[in-house]
C-alpha positions in Angstrom: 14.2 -0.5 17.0 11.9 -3.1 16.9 9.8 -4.4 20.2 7.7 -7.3 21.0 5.2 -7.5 23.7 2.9 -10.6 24.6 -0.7 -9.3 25.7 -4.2 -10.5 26.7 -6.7 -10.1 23.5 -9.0 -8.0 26.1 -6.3 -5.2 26.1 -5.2 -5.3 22.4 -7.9 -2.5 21.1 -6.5 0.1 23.4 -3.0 -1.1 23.2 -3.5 -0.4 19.5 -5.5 2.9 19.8 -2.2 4.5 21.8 0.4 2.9 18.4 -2.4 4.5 16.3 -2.9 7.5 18.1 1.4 8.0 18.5 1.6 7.9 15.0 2.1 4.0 14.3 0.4 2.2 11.5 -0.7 -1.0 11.0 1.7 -2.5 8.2 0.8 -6.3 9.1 -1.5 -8.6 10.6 0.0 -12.4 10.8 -2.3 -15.6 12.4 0.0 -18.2 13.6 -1.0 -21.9 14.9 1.4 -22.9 17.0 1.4 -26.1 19.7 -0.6 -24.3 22.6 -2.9 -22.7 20.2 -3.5 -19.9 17.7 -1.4 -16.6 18.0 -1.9 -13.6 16.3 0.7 -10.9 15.7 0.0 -7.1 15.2 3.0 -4.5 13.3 2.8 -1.7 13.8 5.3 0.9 12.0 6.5 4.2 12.4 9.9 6.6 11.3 11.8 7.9 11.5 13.3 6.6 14.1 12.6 3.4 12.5 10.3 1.9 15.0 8.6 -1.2 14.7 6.4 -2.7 17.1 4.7 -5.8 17.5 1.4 -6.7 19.8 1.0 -10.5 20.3 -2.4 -11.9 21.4 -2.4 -15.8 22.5 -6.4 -17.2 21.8 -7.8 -20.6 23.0 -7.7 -23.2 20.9 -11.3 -24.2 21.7 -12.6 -20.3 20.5 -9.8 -18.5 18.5 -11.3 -15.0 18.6 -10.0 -11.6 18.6 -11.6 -8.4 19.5 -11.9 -6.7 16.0 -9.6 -3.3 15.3 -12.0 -2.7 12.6 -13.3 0.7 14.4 -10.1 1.8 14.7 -8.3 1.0 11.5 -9.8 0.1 8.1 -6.7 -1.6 7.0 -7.7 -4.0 10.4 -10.7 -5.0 9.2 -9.4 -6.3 5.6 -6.6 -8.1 7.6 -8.9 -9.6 10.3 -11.2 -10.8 7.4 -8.5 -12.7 5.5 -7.6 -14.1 8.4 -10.4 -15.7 9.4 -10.8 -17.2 5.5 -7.9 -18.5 5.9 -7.5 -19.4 9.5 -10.6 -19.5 10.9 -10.2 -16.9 13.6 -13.2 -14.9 14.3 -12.7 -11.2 14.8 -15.6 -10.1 17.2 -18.0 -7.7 16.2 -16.8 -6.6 12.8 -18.1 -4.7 11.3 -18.6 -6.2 7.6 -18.1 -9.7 8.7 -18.6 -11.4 5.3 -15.6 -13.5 3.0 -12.8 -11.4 1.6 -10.4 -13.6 0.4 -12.6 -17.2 -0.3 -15.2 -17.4 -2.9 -18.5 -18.4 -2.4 -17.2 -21.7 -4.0 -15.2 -21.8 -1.0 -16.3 -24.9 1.1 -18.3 -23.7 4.5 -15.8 -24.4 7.5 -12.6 -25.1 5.6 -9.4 -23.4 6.5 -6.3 -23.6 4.1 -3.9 -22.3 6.5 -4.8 -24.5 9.8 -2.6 -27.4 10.4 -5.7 -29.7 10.1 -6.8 -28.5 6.9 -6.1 -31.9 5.2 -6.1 -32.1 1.3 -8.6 -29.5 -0.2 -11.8 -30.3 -0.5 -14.2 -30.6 -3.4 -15.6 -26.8 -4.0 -19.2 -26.5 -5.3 -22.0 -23.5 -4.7 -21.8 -23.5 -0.8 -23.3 -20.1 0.0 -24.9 -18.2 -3.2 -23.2 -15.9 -5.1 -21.2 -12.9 -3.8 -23.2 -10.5 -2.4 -22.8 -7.0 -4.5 -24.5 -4.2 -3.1 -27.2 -3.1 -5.4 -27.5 0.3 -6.1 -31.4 1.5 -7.0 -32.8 4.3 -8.7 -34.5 5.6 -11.9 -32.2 5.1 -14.9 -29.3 2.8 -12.8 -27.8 -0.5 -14.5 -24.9 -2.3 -13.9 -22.0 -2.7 -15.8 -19.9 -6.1 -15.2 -16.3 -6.4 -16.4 -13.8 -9.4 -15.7 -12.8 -11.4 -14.5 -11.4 -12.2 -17.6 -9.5 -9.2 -19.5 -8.2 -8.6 -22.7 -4.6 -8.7 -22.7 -2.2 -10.3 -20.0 -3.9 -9.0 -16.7 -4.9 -11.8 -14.1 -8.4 -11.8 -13.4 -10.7 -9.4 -10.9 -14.1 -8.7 -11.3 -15.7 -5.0 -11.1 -19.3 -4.4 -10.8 -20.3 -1.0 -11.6 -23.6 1.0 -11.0 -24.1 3.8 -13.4 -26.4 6.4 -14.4 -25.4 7.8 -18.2 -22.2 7.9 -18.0 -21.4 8.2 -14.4 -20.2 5.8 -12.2 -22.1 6.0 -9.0 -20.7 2.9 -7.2 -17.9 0.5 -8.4 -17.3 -3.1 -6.1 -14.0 -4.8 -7.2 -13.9 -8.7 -6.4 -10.5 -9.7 -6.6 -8.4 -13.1 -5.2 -9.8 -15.4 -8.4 -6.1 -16.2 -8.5 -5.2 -17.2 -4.6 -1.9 -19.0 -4.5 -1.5 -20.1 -1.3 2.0 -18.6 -1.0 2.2 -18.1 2.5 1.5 -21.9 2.7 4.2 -22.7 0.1 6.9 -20.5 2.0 6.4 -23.0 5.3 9.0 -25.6 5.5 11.5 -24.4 3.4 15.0 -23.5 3.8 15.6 -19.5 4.1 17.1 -20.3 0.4 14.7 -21.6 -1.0 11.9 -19.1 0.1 13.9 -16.6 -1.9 12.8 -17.7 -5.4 9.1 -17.7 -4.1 9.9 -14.6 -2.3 10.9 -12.7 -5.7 7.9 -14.3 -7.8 5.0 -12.8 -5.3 4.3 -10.1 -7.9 6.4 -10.8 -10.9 7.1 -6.9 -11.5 8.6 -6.4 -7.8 11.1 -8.9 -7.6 13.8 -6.6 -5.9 11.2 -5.1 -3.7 9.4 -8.1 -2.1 13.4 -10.4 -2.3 14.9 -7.4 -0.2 11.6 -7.5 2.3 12.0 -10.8 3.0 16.2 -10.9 3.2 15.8 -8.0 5.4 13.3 -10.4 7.4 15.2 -13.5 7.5 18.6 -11.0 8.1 17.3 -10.2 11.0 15.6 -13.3 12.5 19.3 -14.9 12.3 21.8 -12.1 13.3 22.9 -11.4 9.7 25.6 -8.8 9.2 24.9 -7.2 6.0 28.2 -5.4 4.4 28.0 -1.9 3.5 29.1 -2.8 0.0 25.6 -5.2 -0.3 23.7 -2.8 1.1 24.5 0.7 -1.7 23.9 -2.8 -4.5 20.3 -3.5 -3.1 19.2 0.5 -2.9 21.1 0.5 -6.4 18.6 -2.8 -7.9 15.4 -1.3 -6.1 15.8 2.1 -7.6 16.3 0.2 -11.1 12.8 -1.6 -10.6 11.2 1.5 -10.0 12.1 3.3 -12.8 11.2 0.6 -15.4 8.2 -0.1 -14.0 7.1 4.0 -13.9 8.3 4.8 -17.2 6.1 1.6 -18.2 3.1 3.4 -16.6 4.0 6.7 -17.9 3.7 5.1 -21.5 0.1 3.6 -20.7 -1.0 6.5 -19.1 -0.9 8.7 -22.3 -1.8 5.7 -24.2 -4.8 5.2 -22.1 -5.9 8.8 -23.4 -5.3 8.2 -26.9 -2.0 9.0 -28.0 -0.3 5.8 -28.7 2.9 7.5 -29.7 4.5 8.8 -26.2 3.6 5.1 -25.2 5.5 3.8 -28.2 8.8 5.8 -27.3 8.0 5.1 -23.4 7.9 1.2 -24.0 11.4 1.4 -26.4 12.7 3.4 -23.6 11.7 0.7 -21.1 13.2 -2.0 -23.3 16.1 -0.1 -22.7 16.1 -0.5 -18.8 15.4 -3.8 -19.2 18.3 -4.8 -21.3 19.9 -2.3 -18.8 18.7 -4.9 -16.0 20.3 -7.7 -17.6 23.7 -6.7 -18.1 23.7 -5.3 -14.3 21.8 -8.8 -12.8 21.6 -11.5 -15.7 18.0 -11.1 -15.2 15.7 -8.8 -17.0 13.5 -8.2 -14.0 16.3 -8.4 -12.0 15.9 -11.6 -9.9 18.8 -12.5 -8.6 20.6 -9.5 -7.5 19.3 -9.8 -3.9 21.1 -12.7 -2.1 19.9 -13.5 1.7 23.1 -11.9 3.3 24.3 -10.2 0.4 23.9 -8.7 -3.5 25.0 -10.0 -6.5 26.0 -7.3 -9.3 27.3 -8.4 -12.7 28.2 -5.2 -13.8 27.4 -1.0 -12.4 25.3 1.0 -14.8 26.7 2.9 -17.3 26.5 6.8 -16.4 26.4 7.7 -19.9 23.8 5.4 -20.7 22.0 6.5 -17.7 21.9 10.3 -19.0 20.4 9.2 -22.1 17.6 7.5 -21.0 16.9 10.7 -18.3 17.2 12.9 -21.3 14.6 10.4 -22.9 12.4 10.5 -20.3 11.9 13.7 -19.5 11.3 14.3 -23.3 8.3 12.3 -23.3 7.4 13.5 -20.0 7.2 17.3 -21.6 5.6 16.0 -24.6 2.8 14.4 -22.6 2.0 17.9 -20.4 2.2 20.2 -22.9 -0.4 18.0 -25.0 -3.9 20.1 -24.0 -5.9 16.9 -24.4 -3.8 14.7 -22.0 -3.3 16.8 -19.5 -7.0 18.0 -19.7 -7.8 14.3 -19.3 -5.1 13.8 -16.7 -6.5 17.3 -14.3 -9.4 16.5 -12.1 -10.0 12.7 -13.0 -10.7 10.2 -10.5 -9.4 12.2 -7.5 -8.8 11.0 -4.5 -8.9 13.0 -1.3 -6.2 13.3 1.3 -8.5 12.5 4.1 -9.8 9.7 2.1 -6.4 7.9 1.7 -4.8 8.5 4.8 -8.4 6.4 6.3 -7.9 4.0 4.2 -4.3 3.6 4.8 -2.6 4.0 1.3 1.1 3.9 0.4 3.4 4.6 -2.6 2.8 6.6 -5.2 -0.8 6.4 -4.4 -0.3 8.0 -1.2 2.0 10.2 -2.3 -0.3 12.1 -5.0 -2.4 12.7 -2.6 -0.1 14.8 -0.1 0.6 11.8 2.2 4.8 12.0 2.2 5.4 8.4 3.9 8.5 6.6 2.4 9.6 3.6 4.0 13.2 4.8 2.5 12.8 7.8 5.0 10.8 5.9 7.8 12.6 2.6 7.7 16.1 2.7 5.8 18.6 -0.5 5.1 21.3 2.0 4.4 22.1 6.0 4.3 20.4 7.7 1.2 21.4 11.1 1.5 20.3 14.4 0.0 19.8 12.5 -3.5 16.5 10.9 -1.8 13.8 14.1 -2.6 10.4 12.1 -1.8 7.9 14.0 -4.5 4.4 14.8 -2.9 1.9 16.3 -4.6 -1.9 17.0 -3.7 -4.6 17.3 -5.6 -4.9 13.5 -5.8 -6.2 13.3 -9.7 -4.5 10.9 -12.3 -2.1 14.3 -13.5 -1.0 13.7 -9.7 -0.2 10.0 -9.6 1.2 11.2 -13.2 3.7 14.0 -12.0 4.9 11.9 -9.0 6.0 9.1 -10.9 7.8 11.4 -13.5 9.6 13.0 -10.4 10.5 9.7 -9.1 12.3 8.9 -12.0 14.3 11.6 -11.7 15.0 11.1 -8.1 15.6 7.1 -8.9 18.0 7.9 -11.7 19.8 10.6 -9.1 20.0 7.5 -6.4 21.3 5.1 -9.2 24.5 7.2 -9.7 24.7 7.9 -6.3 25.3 4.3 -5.6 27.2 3.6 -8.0 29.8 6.0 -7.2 29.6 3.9 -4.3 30.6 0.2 -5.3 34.4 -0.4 -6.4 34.9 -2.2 -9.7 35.3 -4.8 -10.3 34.2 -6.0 -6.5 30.8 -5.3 -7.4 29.7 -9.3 -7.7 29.3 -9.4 -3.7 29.0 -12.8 -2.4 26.5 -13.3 0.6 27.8 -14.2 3.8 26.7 -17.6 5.4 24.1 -16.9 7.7 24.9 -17.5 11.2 22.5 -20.3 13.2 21.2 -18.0 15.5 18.1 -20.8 16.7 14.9 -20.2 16.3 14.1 -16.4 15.4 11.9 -13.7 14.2 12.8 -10.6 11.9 10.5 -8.1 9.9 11.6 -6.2 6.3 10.0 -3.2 5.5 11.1 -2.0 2.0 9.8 1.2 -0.2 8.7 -1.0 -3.5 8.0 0.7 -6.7 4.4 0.3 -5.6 5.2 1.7 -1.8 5.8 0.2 1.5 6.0 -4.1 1.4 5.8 -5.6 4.7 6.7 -9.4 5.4 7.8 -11.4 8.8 9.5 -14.5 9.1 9.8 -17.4 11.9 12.3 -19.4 11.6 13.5 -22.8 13.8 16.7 -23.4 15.0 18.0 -25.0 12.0 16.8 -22.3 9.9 13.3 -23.4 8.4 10.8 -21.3 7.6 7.8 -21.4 9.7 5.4 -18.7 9.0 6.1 -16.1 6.0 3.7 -12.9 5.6 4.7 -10.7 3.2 1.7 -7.8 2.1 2.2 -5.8 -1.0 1.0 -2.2 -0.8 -1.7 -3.1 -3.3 -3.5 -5.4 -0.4 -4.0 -1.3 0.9 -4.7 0.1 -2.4 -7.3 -1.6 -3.6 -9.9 -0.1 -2.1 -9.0 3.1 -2.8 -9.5 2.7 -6.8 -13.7 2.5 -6.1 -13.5 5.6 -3.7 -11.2 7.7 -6.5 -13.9 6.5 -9.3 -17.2 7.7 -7.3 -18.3 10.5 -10.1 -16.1 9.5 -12.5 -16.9 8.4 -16.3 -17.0 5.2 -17.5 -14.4 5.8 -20.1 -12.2 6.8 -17.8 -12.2 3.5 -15.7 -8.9 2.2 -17.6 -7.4 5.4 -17.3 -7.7 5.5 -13.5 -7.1 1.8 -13.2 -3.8 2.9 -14.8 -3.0 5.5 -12.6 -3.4 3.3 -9.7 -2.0 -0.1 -11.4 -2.0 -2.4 -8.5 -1.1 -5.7 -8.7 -3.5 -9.1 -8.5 -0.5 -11.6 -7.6 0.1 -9.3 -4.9 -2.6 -9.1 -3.9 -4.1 -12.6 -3.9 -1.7 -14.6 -2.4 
């Protein structure tokens, strides 16, 4: 059920204390500059029932400001400060008031996403450099890293404050690599945002296609058929397996034992051919169709069992290895208290005994008793560890549940035209490999896009990677950066 209500800006916070208080959580905060001025739209989530409700607020167009939700929601105050980067809309009285998303290279008074932006400017040392918070104290130094890694990582920069070994403060300064994608999306045709849609965050091109199908699905009056539906739970389950036997590998690899990651990367090799034959893609684009799925083939069961068999070999290896699971226990934990402030999702979350699940919350189609949401905790890496490893299992369990489901050789589903509904609105929420991914869509009458938001769940994670490292070792930063592996394109977009 989904329900929009237009209200004054004076009455948003306590209209968004009751959605917080009921249960609701903020999953997206969208500006909007429309002909009588600026508009800003509040989501708020909750499920089961799947429940989705937005708060509007109208602002003048001579002082776009909005009373901040900061107080009430930390998540709030990291959307409220990307919006005024990019929109120029002042929350009043935040809290931490300072750029999030535009370096300091930024120009002062610039707006990317307002219609009078104009071309972008020339960018030169406007305000200083970032302001880090300095930490004092006999025998503290800093350690910078990034934002340039070794490897194929995008860029983010991490300042740490240290004493020995111990990390006493870590500040992570990320968007080095802003797109401008929800810029991009506006003006094009529904197909045509679809290719943009699935390249937000290269790994999570089922996850953040199907969020934005869902979106535009529902904006125009889309009848999905049941036959699509079982093929998109089918590709989403095969992105998240890949993708956590991937981090299963690094993990051990990350504590030195190079040969579980070995036999975890040929194993994802595997799934990747796997994705292939099923899509034609080895990262799957292409399976998700706005109205429908495309499947070149079902996976094979037998195939399947091998690679379980596979996994869970490597899985018992890396536990019953004393040294990796003694660097695994008790590293880099983060508190349940802790993440359910700062609003995490997925896996995340999840290891740290918050059960959310936008499969249970907010599902496209029936799952059934194969869908056994893993929780564990004690918040450590060997938690983030154990609940990927159990969602494996569970993914593999959904995979041949669905495919039971789709009837050779009518498993290549054509979409269905999408009816011209006029000028609409429509929200996906989708349980990525990562968690929960938001986006809304706005579309005219003739079906052009108009405003796109899409937010990964790493736009909520990252800030909980310096809270899980306070005490923790230096050397066991790329572990825990591991554990958490949260993604820069989807982040900075």
């Amino acid at each position: 059920m989904r329900s929009i209500h237009e209200i004054e800006a004076t009455d948003l916070p306590r209209r968004a204390q009751e959605l917080l208080d009921a249960g609701h959580r903020l999953a997206l905060v969208a500006a909007h500059h429309d002909e009588g001025g600026p508009r800003v739209v509040y989501l708020f989530a909750s499920g089961l029932p799947d429940t989705r409700t937005e708060l509007h607020v109208r602002l003048a167009p001579g002082r776009p400001e909005v009373p901040s939700l900061a107080p009430l929601s930390f998540p709030a105050g990291r959307f409220e400060r990307e919006m005024r980067d990019l929109f120029g809309i002042v929350p009043e009285d935040h809290p931490l008031p300072r750029r999030l998303v535009r370096h300091f290279h930024w120009p002062r008074g610039w707006y990317p996403m307002r219609p009078d932006a104009g071309p972008p400017p020339a960018f030169g040392e406007q305000e200083g450099p970032y302001p880090f918070l300095e930490v004092e104290g006999d025998g503290v130094y800093e350690i910078p890293v990034g934002p340039v890694h070794a490897g194929l990582i995008e860029p983010g920069h991490f300042r740490f404050s240290v004493v020995g070994e111990t990390i006493l403060k870590l500040k992570a300064r990320l968007w080095f690599v802003h797109k401008g994608i929800e810029k991009l999306f506006q003006g094009r045709s529904t197909a045509a945002g679809l290719p943009l849609a699935e390249r937000i965050s290269g790994d999570t091109a089922v996850g953040h296609a199907l969020a934005y199908c869902l979106a535009v699905e529902e904006a125009t009056g889309a009848e999905v058929p049941e036959q699509a539906r079982r093929a998109r739970a089918l590709l989403l389950e095969l992105e998240r397996i890949h993708n956590h036997v991937a981090d299963l590998g690094m993990l051990c690899n990350d504590v030195g034992h190079g040969i579980l990651n070995a036999q975890a990367q040929r194993i994802r090799e595997h799934l990747l051919r796997l994705n292939k034959d099923v899509t034609g893609h080895r990262l799957l684009r292409g399976g998700v169709l706005p109205g429908g799925a495309v499947l070149r083939t079902l996976p094979d069961p037998a195939r399947l069992n091998t690679i379980r068999e596979d996994i869970r070999e490597i899985t018992d290896l890396a536990l019953g290895h004393s040294t990796v699971r003694d660097r695994f226990t008790a590293t880099a934990v983060l508190p349940t208290p802790a993440a359910r402030e700062i609003g995490c999702l997925g896996y995340v979350a999840r290891a740290s005994g918050i059960a959310d699940d936008a499969r249970v919350a907010h599902p496209f189609t029936p799952y059934g008793p194969q869908l056994d949401v893993p929780v564990h905790v004690t918040g450590d890496v060997l938690a983030r560890f154990l609940v990927r490893a159990q969602e494996i299992e569970v993914s593999l369990a959904l995979v041949e549940h669905f495919t039971d489901g789709l009837h050779a050789p009518a498993a290549v589903l054509a979409p269905r035209p999408l009816p011209g509904a006029g000028p609409g609105t429509g929200v996906g929420l989708v349980e990525g490999w990562r968690g929960t991914i938001a986006t809304r869509v706005e579309l005219t009458a003739d079906g052009t896009l108009t405003r796109v938001k899409p937010v990964d769940p790493s736009f909520f994670n990252w800030p909980a990677l310096p809270v899980a490292l306070s005490d923790t070792i230096v050397p066991d930063f790329p572990l825990t950066n591991k554990s958490f592996n949260l993604s820069y394109a989807g982040n900075d977009l």
